[in-house]
Each structure stands twice: as structure tokens, then as C-alpha cells.
C-alpha positions in Angstrom: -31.0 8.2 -8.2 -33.7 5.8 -7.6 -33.9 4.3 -4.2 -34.6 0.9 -5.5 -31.1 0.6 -7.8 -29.2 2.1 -4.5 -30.4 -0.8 -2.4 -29.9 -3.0 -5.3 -33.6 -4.3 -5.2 -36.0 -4.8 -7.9 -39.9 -2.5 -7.3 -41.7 -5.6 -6.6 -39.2 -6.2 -3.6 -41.1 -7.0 -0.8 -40.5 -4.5 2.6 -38.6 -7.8 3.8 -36.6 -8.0 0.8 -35.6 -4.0 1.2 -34.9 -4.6 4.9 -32.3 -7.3 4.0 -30.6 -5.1 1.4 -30.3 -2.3 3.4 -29.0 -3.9 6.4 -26.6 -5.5 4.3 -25.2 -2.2 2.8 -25.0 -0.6 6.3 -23.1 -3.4 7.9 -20.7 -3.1 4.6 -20.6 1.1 4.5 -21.7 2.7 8.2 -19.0 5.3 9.2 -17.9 3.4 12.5 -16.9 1.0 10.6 -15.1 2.7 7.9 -13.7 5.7 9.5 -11.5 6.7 7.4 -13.1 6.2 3.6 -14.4 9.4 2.5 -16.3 7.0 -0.1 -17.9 4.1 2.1 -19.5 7.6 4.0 -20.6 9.0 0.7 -22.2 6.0 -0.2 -23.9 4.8 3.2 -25.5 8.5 3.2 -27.3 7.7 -0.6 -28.1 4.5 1.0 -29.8 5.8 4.2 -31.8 8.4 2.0 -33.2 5.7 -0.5 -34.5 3.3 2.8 -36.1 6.6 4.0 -37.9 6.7 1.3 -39.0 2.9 0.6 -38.3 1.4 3.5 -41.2 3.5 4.8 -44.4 1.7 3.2 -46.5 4.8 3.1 -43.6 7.2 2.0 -42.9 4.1 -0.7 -46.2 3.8 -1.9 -46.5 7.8 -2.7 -43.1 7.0 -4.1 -44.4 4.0 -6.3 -47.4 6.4 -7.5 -45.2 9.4 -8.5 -46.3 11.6 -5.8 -43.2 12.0 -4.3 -39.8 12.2 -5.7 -36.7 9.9 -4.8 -35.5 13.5 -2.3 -39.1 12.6 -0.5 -40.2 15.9 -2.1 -43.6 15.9 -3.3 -43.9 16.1 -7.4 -45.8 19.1 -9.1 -49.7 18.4 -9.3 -49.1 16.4 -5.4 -49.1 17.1 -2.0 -48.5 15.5 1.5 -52.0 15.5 2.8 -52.3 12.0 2.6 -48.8 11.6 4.3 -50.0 13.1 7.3 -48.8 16.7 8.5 -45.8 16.8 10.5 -44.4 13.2 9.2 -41.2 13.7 7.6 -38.5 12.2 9.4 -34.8 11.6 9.1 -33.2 8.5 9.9 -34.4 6.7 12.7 -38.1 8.1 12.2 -40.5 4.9 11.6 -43.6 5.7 9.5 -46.2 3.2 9.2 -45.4 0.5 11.3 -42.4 -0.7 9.1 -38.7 -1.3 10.7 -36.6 1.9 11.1 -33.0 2.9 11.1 -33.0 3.1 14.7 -34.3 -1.0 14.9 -31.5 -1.9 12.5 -28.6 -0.2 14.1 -29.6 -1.7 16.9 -29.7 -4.9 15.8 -26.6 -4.0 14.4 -24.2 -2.8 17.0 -26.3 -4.9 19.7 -22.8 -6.7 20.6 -21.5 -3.5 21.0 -24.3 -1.5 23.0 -25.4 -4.3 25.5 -22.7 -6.9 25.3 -25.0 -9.0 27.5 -27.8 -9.2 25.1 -29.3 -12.9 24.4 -28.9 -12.6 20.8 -25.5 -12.4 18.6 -23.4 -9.2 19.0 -22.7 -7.6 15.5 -18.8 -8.5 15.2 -16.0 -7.4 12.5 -12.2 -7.3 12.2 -10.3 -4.4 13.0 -9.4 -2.0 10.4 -5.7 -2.4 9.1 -3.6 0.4 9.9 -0.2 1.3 8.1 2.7 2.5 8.5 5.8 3.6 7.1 9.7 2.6 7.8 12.6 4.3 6.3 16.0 2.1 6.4 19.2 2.7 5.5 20.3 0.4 2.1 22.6 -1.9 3.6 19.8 -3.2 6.6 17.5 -4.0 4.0 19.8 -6.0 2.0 21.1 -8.1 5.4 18.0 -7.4 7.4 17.9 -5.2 11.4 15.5 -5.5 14.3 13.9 -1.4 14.6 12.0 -0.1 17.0 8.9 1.7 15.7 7.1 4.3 17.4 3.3 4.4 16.3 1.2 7.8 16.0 -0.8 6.7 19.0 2.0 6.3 21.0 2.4 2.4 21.2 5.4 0.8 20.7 6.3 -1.8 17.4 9.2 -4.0 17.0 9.7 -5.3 13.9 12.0 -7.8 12.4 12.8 -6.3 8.8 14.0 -9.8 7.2 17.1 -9.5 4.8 16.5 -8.9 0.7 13.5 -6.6 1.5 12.7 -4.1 -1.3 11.8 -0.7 -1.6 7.9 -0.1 -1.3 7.9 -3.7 0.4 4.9 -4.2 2.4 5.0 -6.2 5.8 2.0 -7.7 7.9 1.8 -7.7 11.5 -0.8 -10.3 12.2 -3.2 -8.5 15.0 -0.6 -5.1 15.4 -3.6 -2.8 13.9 -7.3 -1.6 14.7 -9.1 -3.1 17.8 -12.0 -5.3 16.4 -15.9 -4.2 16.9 -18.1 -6.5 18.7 -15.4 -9.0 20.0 -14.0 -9.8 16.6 -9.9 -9.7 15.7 -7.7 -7.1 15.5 -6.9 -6.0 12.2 -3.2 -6.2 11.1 -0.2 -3.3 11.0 1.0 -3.0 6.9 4.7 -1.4 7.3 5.7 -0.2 3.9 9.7 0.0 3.5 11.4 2.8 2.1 14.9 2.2 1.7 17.5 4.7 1.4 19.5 4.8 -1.4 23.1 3.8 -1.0 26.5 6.3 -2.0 28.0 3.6 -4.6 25.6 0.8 -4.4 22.9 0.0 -6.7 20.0 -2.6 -6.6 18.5 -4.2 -9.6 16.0 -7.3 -8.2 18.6 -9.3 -6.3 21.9 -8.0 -8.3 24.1 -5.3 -6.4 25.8 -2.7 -8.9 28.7 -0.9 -7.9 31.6 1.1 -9.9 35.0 1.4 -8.7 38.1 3.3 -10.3 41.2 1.6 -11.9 44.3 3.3 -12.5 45.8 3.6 -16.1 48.6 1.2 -15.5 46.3 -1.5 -13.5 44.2 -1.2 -17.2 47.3 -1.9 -19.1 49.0 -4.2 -17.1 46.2 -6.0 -15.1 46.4 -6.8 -11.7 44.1 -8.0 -8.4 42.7 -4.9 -6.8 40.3 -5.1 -3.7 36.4 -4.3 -4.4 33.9 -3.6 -1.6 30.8 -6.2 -1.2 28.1 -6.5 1.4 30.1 -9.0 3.1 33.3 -6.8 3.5 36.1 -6.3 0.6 37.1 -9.7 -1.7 39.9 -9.4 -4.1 38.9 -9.2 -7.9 41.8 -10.0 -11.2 41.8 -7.3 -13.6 42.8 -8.7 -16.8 45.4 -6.8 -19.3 43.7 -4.3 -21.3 40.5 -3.5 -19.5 38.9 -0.4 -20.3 36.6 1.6 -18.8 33.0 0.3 -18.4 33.7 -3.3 -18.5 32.3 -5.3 -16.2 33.3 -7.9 -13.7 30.7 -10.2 -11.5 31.2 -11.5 -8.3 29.0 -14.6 -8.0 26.8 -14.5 -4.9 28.0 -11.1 -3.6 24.5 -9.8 -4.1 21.3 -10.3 -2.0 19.7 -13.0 -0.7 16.3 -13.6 -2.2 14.1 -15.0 1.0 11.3 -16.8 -1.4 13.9 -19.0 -3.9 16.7 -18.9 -1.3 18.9 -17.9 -3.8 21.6 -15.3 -3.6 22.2 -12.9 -6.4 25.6 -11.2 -7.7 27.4 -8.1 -7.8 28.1 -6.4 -11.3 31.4 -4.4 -10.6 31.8 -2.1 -13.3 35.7 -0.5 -13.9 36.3 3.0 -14.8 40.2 4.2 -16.1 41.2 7.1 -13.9 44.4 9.5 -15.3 46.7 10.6 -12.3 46.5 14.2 -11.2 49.1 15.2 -13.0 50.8 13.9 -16.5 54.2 14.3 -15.9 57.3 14.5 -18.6 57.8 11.1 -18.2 54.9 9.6 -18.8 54.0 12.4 -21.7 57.2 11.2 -23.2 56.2 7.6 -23.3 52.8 7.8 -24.7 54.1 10.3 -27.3 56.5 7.8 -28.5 54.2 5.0 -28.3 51.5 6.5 -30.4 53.5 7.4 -32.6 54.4 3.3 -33.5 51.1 1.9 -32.1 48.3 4.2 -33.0 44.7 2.5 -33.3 41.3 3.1 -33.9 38.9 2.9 -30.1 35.6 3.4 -32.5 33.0 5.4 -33.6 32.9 8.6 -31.7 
């Protein structure tokens, strides 16, 4: 690729102007500063190769006259004698007078390599690091203090506030990376993975939950006691109910932290037969049939 698109300069750039760019890019892509992306390293290598090339003025000029290819190799029909036997260096080599790798990086990292140096120490934020945190479903919908054990071995306590979601993420202002050159720690992103509950279900701040009825409580009616969050609250079956019908239990659900608003729980009925149908109760359903047969819909 051409040197002068990598550094983002136009051919007429002056060795300043290439300078600046480059320095730029290697503050933004250097490995120390990105350890961990596979990318920025990828990248700060094509950069390094193209200021080899024309940050150099007499490798850029052989560059600019098509002697030499954007590798630094020399182009059929050319050769290096003009360059000089013996010149060809890699980063950090200085050709010609102009200002090498090794004068940048210095100037670079110089808050880092002599922290008493006159002029400004090259500073930047930490690098985030994350983390994550399984709960259980019930601390995430009311919220627990946990104790988190990092992989370097520090200790984290975190408040996980009540209502968080699965995949959540939470910032820990200054929990993350030491800074380079003096500069702030970077933060500590938790993401939350929360278990999923036996009976419980979460849709945004709604709890769903399904709990059996007996045949005679459908018939008849009657107050049966439900689970919540909270603990267990008494809930009025009407006569009639059948299976699938659902009940809401306003505010039972989980409070949302941003609109302060609590949501409800859906309680869903399902008819369960007993065990076993005895002569009785065959009898009287025979019978009634018989004088009170109806259609329950398509099938």
C-alpha cells in the first residue's frame, strides 16, 4: 500500500508534515498502549513500514522516483548504489539527517523513561478492563453487595443495584488499567449474567410466573396464595377460570432504577386434575355432561 495513504498525507507533504502524522498514529496504535488489540498492532506495523520509507528523505526520494518500491525494495531497471551500501535500516535507523523512530518514541514515552525530564511526559488513561459477574435471579431483581475476585488477584466489591438486567454493564470509575505517564486509571466494565430463575420470568420490568389451580378452585373460585419477590400475597380466583388466564399483581414486579417506577407480575393459572378420578367425581361429571354439554372451541 502506499506509504503516503497509510500516514494519511498527501506526496507534496513536507518531512514536517509526515513527522506529525506519524507521531500521531503511533501515539493512537503503539502496542504498549494497546496491548491487547490484535488490530491497533497490525496497523501500527504498516504504519512504522511506510515512515521507514518516507520519513527517510533519501529512502523517499528513490521512493518518489520509482526506484524503490513501497517494501523499500529496489524496482526492476534500479539499484541501491546511490542509497549507499550497508544503509537499510529498521525502525529506529535514521538516514539522512531526518528524525527517526528512535527520536519519536522518545519524545513519546519521555514521561515514562525519565520522569524528570524538563519537557511534558507523554500521558494516557488506563486501559478499561472487564469483567464478568454471574448472580442468582432474585439478587438482581432486589440488588446484593458481592465480592469479586480479579484475575490478578486484587480484590472488587461491588454494589449490584436492584432491577439490573442480564448483559448489564457496570462502570467502576478508576477500578481498571494503571494510566501511562501519570494519567488516570482506566475503569472496571462488570457485565451481569443473571441466572435464570425455577418459575420466574423477566420481560423488561414485568415478572412472569405460573402457578397451578385445582379443578374445583376453577369452578368455584376462591383466594389462593401466589409467590412474589416480596414474599406470598393472596390473589381472588374468579368462578370459571380456565387454564392460561392471567391475573396481575400491580407493582409486584421490579423496580426500574432510571423512571423509579415499579413493574407488575403476570400470574398466569393452569387447571390441574387430582391424581386420581374417583367414582364420585366420574359420576358427577358424567351426569353433568350429559345436561350441560358445550362447545370449549376450535381444536
Amino acid at each position: 500500500m502506499d506509504p503516503y495513504e497509510v500516514l494519511g498525507v498527501e506526496r507534496n507533504a513536507t518531512d514536517e508534515d509526515i513527522r506529525r502524522a506519524f507521531r500521531k498514529l503511533a501515539k493512537e496504535l503503539h502496542p504498549d498502549l494497546n496491548p491487547e488489540d490484535a488490530t491497533a498492532a497490525e496497523r501500527f506495523k504498516r504504519v512504522s513500514a511506510a515512515y521507514e520509507i518516507i520519513g527517510d528523505p533519501p529512502k523517499r526520494q528513490l521512493y518518489d522516483s520509482g526506484q524503490i518500491n513501497a517494501q523499500g525494495e529496489p524496482r526492476r531497471g534500479f539499484h541501491h548504489a546511490q542509497y549507499g551500501a550497508g544503509q537499510r535500516g529498521g525502525p529506529g535507523t535514521n538516514f539522512g539527517g531526518g528524525f527517526g523512530f528512535g527520536d519519536i518514541f522518545d519524545e513519546m514515552f519521555a514521561g515514562r523513561r525519565n520522569p524528570g525530564a524538563n519537557r511534558p511526559g507523554f500521558q494516557k488513561r488506563g486501559p478499561d478492563v472487564r469483567y464478568t459477574l454471574e448472580v442468582e435471579f432474585l439478587e438482581a431483581v432486589t440488588g446484593v453487595k458481592k465480592r469479586v475476585t480479579m484475575p490478578e488477584g486484587g480484590i472488587l466489591d461491588l454494589n449490584v443495584p436492584e432491577g439490573v438486567s442480564d448483559g448489564q454493564i457496570l462502570r467502576l470509575k478508576g477500578k481498571g488499567g494503571a494510566g501511562f505517564g501519570g494519567g488516570e486509571p482506566g475503569d472496571a466494565l462488570v457485565e451481569i449474567k443473571v441466572r435464570p430463575h425455577p418459575r420466574f420470568r423477566r420481560v423488561d420490568d414485568d415478572l412472569y410466573v405460573e402457578v397451578p389451580i385445582t379443578v374445583d378452585e376453577a369452578v368455584l373460585g376462591g383466594r389462593i396464595e401466589v409467590t412474589t419477590i416480596s414474599g406470598r400475597v393472596q390473589l381472588t380466583i374468579p368462578k370459571g377460570t380456565s387454564s392460561g388466564q392471567v391475573f396481575r399483581l400491580k407493582g409486584k414486579g421490579v423496580r426500574n432504577r432510571q423512571t423509579l417506577v415499579t413493574g407488575d407480575q403476570l400470574v398466569s393459572v393452569r387447571i390441574v386434575m387430582p391424581d386420581k378420578i374417583d367414582d364420585e367425581l366420574g359420576y358427577f361429571f358424567t351426569v353433568w355432561r350429559q345436561k350441560h354439554a358445550y362447545d370449549p372451541g376450535p381444536r
